[in-house]
C-alpha positions in Angstrom: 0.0 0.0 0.0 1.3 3.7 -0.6 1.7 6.1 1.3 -1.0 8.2 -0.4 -3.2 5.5 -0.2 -2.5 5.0 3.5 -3.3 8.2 4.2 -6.5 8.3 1.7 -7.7 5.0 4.4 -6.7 6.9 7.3 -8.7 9.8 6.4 -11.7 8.1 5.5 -12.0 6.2 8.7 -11.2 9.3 10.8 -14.5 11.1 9.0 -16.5 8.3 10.5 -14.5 7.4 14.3 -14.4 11.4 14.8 -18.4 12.1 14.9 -18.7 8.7 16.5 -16.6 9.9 19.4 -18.0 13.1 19.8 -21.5 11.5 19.6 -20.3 8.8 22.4 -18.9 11.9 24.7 -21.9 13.6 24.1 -24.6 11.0 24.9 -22.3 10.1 27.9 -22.6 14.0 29.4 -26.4 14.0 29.4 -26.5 10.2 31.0 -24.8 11.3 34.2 -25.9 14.6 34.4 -28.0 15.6 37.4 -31.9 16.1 36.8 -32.7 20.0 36.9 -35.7 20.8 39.4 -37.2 23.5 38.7 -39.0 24.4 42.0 -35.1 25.4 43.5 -34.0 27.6 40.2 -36.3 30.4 41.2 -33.8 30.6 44.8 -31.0 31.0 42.7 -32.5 33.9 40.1 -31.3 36.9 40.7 -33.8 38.4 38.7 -37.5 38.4 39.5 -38.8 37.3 36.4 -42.4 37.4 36.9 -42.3 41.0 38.4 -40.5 41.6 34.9 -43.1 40.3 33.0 -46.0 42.1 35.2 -44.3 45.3 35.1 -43.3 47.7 32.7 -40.2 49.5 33.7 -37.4 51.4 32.0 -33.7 51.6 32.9 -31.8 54.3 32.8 -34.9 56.9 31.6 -33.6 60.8 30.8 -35.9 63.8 30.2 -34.4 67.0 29.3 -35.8 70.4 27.6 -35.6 74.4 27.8 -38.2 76.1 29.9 -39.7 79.2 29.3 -37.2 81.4 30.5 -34.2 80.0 29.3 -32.9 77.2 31.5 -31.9 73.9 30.3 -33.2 70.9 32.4 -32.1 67.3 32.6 -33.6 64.6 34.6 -31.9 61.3 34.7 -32.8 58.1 37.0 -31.9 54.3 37.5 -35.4 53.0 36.7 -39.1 54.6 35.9 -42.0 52.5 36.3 -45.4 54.0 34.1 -48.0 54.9 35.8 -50.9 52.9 35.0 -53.4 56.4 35.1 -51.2 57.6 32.7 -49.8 60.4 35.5 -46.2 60.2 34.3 -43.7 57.8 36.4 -42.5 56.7 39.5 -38.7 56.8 39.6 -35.5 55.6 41.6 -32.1 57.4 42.0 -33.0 60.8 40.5 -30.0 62.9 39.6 -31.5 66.3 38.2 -29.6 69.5 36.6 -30.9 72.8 36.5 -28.4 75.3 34.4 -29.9 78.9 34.4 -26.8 80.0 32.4 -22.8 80.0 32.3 -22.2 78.9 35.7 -25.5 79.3 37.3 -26.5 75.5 37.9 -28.7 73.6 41.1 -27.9 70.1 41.2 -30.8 67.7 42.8 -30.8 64.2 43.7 -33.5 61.9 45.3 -33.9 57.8 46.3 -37.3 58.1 44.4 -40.1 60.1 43.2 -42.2 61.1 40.2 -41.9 62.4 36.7 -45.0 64.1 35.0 -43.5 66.4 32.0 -47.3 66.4 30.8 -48.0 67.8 34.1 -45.3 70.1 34.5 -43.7 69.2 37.3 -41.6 66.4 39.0 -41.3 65.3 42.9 -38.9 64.5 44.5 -38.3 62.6 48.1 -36.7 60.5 50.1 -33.5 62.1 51.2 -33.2 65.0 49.0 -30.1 66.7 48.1 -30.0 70.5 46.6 -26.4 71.9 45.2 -25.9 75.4 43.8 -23.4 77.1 42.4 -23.1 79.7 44.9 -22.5 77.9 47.4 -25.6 75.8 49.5 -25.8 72.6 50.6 -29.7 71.8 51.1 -31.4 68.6 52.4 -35.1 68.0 53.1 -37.4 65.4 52.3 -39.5 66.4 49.9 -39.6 68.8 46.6 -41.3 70.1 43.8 -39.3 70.7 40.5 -41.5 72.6 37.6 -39.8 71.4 34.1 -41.7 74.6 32.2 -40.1 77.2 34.7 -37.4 77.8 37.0 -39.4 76.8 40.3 -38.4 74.7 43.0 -40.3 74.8 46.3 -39.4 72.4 49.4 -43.2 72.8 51.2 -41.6 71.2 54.6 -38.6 71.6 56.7 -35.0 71.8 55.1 -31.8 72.3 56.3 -28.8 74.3 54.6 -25.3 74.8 54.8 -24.3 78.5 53.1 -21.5 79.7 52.3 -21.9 82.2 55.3 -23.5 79.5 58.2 -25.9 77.0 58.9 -29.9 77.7 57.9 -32.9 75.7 59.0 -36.3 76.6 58.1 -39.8 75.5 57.4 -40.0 75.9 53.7 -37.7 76.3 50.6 -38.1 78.1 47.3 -36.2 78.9 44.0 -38.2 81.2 41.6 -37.0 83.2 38.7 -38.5 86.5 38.1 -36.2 88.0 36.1 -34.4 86.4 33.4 -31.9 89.2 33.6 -31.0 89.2 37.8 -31.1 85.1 37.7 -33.1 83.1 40.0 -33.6 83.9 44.0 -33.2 81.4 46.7 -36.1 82.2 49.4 -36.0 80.8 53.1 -39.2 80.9 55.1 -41.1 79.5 58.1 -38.9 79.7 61.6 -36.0 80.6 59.6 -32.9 79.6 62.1 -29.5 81.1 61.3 -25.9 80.2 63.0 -23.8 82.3 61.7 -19.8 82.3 60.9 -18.2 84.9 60.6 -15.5 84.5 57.5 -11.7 84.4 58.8 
């Protein structure tokens, strides 16, 4: 026999022992595998998939626009759930940005709250974090955002660190009146100051 016909043998028989083999390894996997129950796979999902399928939910969600005088709004979040009335959505991790012009921003965040462009407005609550540009620091539970106006109003107690001292007070509020002077920042209700002097 040649050596061309040797290997013209060899290959022929390796074209059927080849699939056999992998058909034997195969078939011997699946025999001794364990049996999958499916009553324990649900305590090993991560992932709720029924409440996925019930639900209708976005990740990572982002509104942004102009108002009417001017600013530029963005409103970003980790999830937004629909509404089922059709009165916007409810949110999680709310990072908000309110930029009035060069310089002139308010930074917001929230742990949840609700989104309601059509209403013109958005709430915010659950640990609630305010950050301008000139300088406060303000906390408070709950807040209204308007998203066709610089407005922002805090109806209950807040608490503030300024660039001059500590504020506490029964109400917060952010209104633009004049698109020339910018927005003002308005404390009232028991308004408590401790002030410190600049060194």
């Amino acid at each position: 026999m040649t050596a061309e016909s040797r290997h013209t043998a060899l290959v022929h028989w390796a074209k059927i022992a080849l699939p056999l083999s992998a058909l034997m390894l195969l078939s011997t996997l699946f025999l001794f595998s364990g049996k999958v129950d499916p009553t324990t796979a649900a305590i090993y999902s991560k992932v709720d998939v029924t409440t996925l399928a019930r639900e209708q939910r976005l990740t990572a969600p982002e509104f942004s626009g102009l108002t009417e005088d001017g600013a530029a709004l963005t409103v970003r979040a980790a999830t937004a759930a629909p509404d089922p009335a059709g009165k916007g959505a409810s949110a999680s991790q709310i990072i908000a940005k309110l930029e009035e012009g060069p310089g002139v921003v308010t930074d917001l965040r929230a742990k949840s709250g609700r989104i309601d462009p059509a209403a013109g407005q958005i709430r915010l609550r659950d640990g609630v974090a305010v950050q301008t540009s000139s300088g406060y620091r303000i906390s408070t539970e709950q807040l209204y955002m308007a998203t066709d106006r610089t407005a922002i109003t805090a109806p209950g107690a807040v608490s503030a660190e300024a660039p001059f001292g500590n504020l506490q007070a029964g109400r917060m509020q952010i209104d633009r009146k004049d698109a020339e002077t910018g927005s003002d920042l308005v404390f009232q209700g028991g308004v408590k100051l401790i002030y410190h002097p600049q060194k």
